[in-house]
C-alpha positions, -999 to 999 in steps of 0.1 A, spaced: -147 -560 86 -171 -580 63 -183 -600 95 -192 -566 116 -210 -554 89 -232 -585 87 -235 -589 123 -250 -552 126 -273 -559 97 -282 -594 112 -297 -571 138 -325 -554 115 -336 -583 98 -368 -590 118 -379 -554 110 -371 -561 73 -393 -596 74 -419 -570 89 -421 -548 57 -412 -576 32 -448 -589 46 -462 -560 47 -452 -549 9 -461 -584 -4 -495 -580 14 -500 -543 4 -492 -557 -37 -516 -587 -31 -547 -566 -18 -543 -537 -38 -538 -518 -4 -564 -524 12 -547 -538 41 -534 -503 45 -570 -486 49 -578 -467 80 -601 -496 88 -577 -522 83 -551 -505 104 -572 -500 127 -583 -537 129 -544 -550 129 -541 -529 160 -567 -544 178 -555 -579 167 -514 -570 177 -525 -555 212 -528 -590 234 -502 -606 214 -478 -576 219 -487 -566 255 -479 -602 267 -443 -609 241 -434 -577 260 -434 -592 294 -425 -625 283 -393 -613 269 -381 -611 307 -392 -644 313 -375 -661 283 -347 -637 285 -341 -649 319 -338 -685 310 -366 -697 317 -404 -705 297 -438 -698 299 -463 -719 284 -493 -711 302 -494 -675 291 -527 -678 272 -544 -694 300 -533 -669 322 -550 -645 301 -582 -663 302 -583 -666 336 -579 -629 347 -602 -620 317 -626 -639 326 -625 -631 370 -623 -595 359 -653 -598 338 -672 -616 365 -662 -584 389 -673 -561 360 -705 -579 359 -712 -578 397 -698 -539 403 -704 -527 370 -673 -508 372 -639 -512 354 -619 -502 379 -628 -533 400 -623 -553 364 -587 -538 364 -580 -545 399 -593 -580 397 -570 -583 365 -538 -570 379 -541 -588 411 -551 -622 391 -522 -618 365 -499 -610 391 -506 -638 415 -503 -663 391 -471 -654 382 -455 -654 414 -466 -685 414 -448 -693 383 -417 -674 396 -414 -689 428 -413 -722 409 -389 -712 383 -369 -696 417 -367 -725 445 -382 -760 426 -359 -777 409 -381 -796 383 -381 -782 345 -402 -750 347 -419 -757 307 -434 -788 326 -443 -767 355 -463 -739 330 -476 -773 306 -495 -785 337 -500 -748 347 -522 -744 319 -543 -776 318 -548 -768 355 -559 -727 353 -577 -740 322 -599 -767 342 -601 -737 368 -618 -716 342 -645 -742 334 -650 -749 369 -655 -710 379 -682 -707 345 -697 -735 358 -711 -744 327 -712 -710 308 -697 -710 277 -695 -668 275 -699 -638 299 -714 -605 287 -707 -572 302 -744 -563 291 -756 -587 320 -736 -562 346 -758 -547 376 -753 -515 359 -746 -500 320 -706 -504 320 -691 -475 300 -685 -491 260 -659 -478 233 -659 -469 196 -634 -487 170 -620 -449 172 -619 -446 211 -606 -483 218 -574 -473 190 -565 -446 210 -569 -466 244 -548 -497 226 -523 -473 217 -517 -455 250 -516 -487 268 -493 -502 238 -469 -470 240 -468 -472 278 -461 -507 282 -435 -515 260 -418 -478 274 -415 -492 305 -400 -524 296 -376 -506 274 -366 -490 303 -364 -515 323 -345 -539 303 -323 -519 285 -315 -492 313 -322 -509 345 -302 -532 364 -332 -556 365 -324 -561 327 -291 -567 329 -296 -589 355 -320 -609 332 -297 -608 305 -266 -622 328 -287 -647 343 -304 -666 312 -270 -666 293 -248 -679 322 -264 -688 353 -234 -698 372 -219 -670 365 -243 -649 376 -244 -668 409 -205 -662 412 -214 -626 407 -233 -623 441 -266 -619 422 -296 -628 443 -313 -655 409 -347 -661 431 -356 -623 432 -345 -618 401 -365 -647 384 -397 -637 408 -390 -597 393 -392 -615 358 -421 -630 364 -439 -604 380 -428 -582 352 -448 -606 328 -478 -609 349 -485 -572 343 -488 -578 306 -510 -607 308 -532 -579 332 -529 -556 305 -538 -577 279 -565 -597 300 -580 -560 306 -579 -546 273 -589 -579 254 -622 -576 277 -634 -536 272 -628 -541 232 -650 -575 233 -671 -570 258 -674 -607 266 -654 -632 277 -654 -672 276 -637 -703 281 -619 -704 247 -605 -668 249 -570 -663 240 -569 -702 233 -536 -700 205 -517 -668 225 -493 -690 239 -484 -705 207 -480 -668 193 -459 -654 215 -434 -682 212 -436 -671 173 -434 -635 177 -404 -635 198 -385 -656 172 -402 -641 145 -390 -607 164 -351 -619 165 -351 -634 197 -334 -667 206 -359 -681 230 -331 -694 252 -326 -662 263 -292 -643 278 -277 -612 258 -295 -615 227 -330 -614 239 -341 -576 234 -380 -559 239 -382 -549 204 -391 -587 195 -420 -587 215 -436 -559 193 -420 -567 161 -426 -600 157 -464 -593 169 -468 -573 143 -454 -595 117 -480 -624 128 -510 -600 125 -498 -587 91 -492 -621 80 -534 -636 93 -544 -606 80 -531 -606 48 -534 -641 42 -573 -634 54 -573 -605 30 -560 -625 -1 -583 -650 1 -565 -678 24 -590 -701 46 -582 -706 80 -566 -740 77 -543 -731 53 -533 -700 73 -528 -725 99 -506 -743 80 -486 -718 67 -483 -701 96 -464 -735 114 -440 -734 81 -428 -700 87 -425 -709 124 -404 -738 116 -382 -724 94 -378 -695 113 -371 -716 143 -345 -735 118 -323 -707 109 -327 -694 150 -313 -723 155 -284 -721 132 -275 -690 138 -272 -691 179 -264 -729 184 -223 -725 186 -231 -688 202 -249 -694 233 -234 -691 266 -224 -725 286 -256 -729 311 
């Protein structure tokens, strides 16, 4: 009975980290990280982060990991900007994003589907290589403006951009929701990253449903490649430069063993993004500089990454 109990409140204790940070932080500014203007600003800061945990959950759910997420970003922010530049239209920005994102993850999926090398060495040298891409498309630029486009390209209040962040947010994570927790593509995940062979005695078809992942992932990095370039307005070769490294902490921060199978869930994506831009916020707020936010930031990632570990080690399903 006891052991139920804990195992259904084991289950909420991401979302009570979240508001443990966000009380201490509340108490430690006076709450002023609770202003309009604040909340407004975490939003802004939560929305890449989220947008692409979301779609990675598929990806790491399925078994398999991404490291090359935050290049990916940059790389579609910074072709769609280009095509902003030259049209001056975001629609072509969009398009250029969404078809960027989602190449470059078929890419990755095919990979993960039919090569049989480790797929985190695949998206290491993924990243070095779509990074050294980047720098050869800017040809020496550092930044792009949207100023520079051939025509004025349509620009959005702090107000404006919230509502837009939170639409695409809402939308986003709806559909994965959907997908993963009512779809057969989630299940599917879910089956495959906790027991491949298993899944492959099933009759399930792993290539599609590793490409499907992928793809599924690739639309956030669009979304977030998108977004990330209307709220700046400019775009460079160091943008989204530490988003890989915080994803992998807001899915375990979020709950979320990051070897995937039945316990991943979509709610990790968004929890655990929030937690990381309460926590630089906050630590920002109180006074913190950004080296020691650094560092303290890698000790709650280890030691969250510890007890991960403990809890799931004996748990996991033979691979």
């Amino acid at each position: 009975m006891l052991r139920k109990q804990w195992e259904s409140i084991k289950h909420i204790f991401p979302l009570l980290g979240f508001f443990l940070v966000l009380l201490v932080f509340a108490v430690a500014t006076k709450g002023a990280i609770l202003g309009k203007v604040s909340l407004q600003s975490l939003l802004n800061q939560i929305m890449v982060t989220s947008l692409v945990s979301l779609g990675a959950v598929f990806v790491f759910g399925s078994g398999n990991f991404d490291l090359s997420l935050g290049a990916s970003v940059a790389l579609s922010a910074v072709l769609a900007g280009y095509a902003a530049i030259a049209t001056g239209s975001l629609a072509a920005a969009f398009v250029t994003a969404l078809g960027v994102s989602l190449a470059v993850a078929l890419l990755k999926g095919f990979f993960a589907a039919y090569v049989d090398v480790p797929l985190f060495i695949v998206t290491i040298v993924m990243g070095f290589m779509i990074t050294g891409l980047i720098l050869v498309i800017m040809n020496g630029d550092v930044t792009i403006y949207l100023n520079e486009s051939v025509r004025p390209i349509p620009s959005f209040t702090f107000g404006e951009m919230t509502v837009i962040n939170i639409s695409v947010l809402a939308g986003y994570f709806l559909l994965c929701l959907v997908l993963f927790n009512y779809a057969t593509l989630g299940r599917k995940v879910k089956i495959v990253g906790g027991n491949p062979v298993t899944a492959r005695q099933l009759g399930m078809n792993l290539p599609r449903i590793k490409i499907m992942a992928f793809l599924m992932s690739g639309l956030g990095v669009a979304l977030a490649a998108f977004t990330l370039l209307i709220r700046t307005r400019t775009v460079g070769t160091t943008s989204a430069g530490s988003l890989g490294m915080n994803v992998l902490v807001a899915l375990v921060l979020g709950g979320m063993p990051l070897s995937g199978g039945p316990r991943s869930k979509i709610s990790a994506g968004l929890i655990g993004s929030a937690t990381i831009a309460l926590l630089n916020a906050g630590l920002t707020m109180a006074g913190f500089s950004p080296a020691a936010i650094q560092i303290g930031r890698a000790l709650i990632f280890l030691a969250i990454v510890y007890i991960a570990s403990v809890t799931y080690r004996t748990r996991l399903l033979p691979r």
